[in-house]
MIMARKE-737325 format. One line per field, with one value per residue: residue number from 0; residue in one letter; z, y, x of N, C-alpha, C in turn. Coordinates in nm, 4 decimals. Layout:
i: NUM|...
aa: A|...
n_w: Z|...
n_v: Y|...
n_u: X|...
ca_w: Z|...
ca_v: Y|...
ca_u: X|...
c_w: Z|...
c_v: Y|...
c_u: X|...
# end
This chain:
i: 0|1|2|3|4|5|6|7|8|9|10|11|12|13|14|15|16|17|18|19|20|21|22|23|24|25|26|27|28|29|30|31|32|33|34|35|36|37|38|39|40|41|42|43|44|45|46|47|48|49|50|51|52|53|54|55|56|57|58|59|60|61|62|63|64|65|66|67|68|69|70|71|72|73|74|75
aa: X|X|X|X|X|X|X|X|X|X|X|X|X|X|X|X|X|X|X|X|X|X|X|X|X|X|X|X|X|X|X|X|X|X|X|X|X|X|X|X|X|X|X|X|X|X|X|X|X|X|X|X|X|X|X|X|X|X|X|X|X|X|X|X|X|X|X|X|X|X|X|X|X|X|X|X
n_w: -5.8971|-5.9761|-6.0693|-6.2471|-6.1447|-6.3482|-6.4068|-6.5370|-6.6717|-6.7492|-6.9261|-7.0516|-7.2932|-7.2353|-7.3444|-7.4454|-7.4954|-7.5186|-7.6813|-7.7286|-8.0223|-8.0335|-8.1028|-8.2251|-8.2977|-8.0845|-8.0414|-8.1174|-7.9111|-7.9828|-7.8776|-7.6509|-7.5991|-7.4262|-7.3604|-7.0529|-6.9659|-6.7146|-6.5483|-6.2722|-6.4070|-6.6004|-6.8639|-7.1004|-7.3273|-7.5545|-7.8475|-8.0254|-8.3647|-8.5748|-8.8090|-8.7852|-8.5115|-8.2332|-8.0175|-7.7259|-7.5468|-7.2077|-6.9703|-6.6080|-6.4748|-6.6335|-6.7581|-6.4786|-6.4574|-6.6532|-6.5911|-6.3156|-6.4081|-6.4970|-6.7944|-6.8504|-6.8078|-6.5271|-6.5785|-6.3576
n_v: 4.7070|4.5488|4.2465|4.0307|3.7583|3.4473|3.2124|2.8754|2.6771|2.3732|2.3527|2.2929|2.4304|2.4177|2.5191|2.8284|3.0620|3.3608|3.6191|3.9691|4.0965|4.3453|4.7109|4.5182|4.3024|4.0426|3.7099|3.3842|3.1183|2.7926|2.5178|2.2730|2.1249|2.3618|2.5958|2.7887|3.0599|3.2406|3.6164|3.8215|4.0319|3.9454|3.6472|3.4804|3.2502|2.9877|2.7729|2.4942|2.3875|2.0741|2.2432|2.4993|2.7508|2.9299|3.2435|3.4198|3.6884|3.8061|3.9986|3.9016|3.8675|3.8223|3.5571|3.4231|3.4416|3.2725|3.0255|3.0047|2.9577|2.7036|2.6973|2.6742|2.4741|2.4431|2.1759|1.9431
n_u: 1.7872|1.4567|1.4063|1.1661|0.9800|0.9644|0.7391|0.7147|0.4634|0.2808|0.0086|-0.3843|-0.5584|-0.8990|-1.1905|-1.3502|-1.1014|-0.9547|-0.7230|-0.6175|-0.4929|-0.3030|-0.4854|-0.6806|-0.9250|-1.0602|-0.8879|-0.9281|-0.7673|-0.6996|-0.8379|-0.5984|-0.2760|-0.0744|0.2210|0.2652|0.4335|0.4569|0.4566|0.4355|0.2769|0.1696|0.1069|0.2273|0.0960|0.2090|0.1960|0.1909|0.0605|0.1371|0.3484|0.3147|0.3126|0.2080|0.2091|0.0876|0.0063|-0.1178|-0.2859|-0.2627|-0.4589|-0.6138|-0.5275|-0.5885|-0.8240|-0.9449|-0.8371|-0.9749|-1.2014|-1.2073|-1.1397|-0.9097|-0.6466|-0.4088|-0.1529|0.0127
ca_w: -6.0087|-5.9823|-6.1719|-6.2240|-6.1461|-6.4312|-6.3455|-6.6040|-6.6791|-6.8895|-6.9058|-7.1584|-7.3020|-7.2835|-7.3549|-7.5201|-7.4286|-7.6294|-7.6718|-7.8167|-8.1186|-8.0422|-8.0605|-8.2860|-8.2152|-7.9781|-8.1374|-8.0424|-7.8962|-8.0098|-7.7315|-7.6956|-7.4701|-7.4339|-7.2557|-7.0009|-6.8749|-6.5803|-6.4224|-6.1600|-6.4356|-6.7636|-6.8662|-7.2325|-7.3647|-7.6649|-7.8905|-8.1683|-8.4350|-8.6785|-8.8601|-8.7247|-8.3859|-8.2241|-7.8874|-7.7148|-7.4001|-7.1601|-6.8454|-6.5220|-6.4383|-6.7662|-6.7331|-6.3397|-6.4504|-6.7556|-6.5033|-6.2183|-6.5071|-6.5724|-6.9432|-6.8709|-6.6893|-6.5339|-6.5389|-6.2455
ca_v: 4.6615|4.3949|4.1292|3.9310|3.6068|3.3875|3.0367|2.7864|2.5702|2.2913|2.3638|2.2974|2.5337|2.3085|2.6415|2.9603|3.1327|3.4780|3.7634|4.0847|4.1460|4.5438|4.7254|4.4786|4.2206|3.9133|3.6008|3.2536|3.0302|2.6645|2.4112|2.1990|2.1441|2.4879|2.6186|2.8938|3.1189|3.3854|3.6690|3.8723|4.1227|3.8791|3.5277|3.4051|3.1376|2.9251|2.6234|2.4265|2.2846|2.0787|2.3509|2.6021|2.7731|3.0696|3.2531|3.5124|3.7579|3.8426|4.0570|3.7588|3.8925|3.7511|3.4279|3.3683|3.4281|3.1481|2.9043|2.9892|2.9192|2.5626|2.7527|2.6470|2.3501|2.3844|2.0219|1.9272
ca_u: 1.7070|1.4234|1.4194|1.0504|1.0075|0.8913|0.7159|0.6414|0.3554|0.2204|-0.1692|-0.4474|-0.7077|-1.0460|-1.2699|-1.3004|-0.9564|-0.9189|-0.6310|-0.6272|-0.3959|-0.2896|-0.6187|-0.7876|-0.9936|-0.9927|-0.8771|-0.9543|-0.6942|-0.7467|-0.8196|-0.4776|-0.1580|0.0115|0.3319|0.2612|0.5274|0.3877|0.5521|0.3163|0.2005|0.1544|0.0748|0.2792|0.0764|0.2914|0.0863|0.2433|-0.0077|0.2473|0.4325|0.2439|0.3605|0.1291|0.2106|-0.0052|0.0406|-0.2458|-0.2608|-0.2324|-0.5715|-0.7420|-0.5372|-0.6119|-1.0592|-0.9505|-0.7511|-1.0381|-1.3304|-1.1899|-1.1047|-0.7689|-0.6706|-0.2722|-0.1187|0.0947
c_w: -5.9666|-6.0867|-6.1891|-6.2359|-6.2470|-6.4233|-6.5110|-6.6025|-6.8221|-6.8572|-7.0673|-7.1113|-7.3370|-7.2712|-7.4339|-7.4585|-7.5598|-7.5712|-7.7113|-7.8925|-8.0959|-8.0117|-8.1653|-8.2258|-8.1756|-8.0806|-8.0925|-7.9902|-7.8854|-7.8924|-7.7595|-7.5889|-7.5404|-7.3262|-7.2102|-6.9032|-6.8019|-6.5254|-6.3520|-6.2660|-6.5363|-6.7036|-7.0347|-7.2603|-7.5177|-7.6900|-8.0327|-8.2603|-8.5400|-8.7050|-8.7840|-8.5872|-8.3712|-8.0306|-7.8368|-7.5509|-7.3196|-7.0190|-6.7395|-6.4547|-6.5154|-6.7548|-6.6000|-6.3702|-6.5119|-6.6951|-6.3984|-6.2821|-6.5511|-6.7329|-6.9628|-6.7607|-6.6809|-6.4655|-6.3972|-6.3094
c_v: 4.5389|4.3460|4.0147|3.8461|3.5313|3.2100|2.9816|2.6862|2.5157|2.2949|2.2856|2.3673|2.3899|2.3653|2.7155|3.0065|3.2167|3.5203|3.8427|4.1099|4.3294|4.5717|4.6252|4.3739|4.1051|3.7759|3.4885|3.1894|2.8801|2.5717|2.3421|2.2381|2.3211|2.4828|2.7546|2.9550|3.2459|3.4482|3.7298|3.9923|4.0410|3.7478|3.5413|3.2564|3.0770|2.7795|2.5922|2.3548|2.2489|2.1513|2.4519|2.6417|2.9360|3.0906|3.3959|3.5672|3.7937|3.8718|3.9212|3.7756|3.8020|3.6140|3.3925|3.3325|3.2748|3.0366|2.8700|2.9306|2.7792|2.6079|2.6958|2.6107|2.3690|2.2107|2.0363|1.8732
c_u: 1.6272|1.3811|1.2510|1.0490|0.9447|0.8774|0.6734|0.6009|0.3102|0.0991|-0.2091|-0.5650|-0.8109|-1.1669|-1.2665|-1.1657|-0.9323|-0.8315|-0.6848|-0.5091|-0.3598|-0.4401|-0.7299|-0.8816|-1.0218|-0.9863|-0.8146|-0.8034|-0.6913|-0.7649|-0.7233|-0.3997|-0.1552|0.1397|0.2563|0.3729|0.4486|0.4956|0.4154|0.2185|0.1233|0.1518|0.1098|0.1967|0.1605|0.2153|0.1732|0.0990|0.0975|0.3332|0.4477|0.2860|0.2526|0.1776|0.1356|0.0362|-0.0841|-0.2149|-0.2991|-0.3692|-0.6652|-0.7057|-0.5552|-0.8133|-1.0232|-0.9226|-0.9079|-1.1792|-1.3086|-1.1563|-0.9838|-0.7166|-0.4987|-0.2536|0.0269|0.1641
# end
């Protein structure tokens, strides 16, 4: 059995940065810290506003363009 490796990161979105809900349609992700967990297929983004908590999945393809576009800055 393998097991995927999952890295996490503290980034911020300082751009557009969309998902896709199922098949509907793409929906913004606020500029702001985030948590990012990666394995080799996916990218989990997770954002707190106050109360409010939102987390979003995206093939590691769409978040590597967003990271490589300055869209989304990882912090060291």
């Amino acid at each position: 059995m393998t097991v995927a490796r999952i890295i996490g990161h503290d980034a911020q979105v300082t751009g557009k940065v969309e998902y896709r809900q199922g098949d509907g349609v793409n929906v913004a992700i606020r500029p702001g810290p985030v948590d990012v967990q990666t394995t080799p297929s996916d990218a989990t983004l997770s954002w707190a506003d106050g109360e409010t908590r939102g987390s979003a999945a995206m093939p590691i393809a769409d978040f590597q363009s967003y990271v490589a576009k300055g869209l989304i800055t990882l912090r060291a």
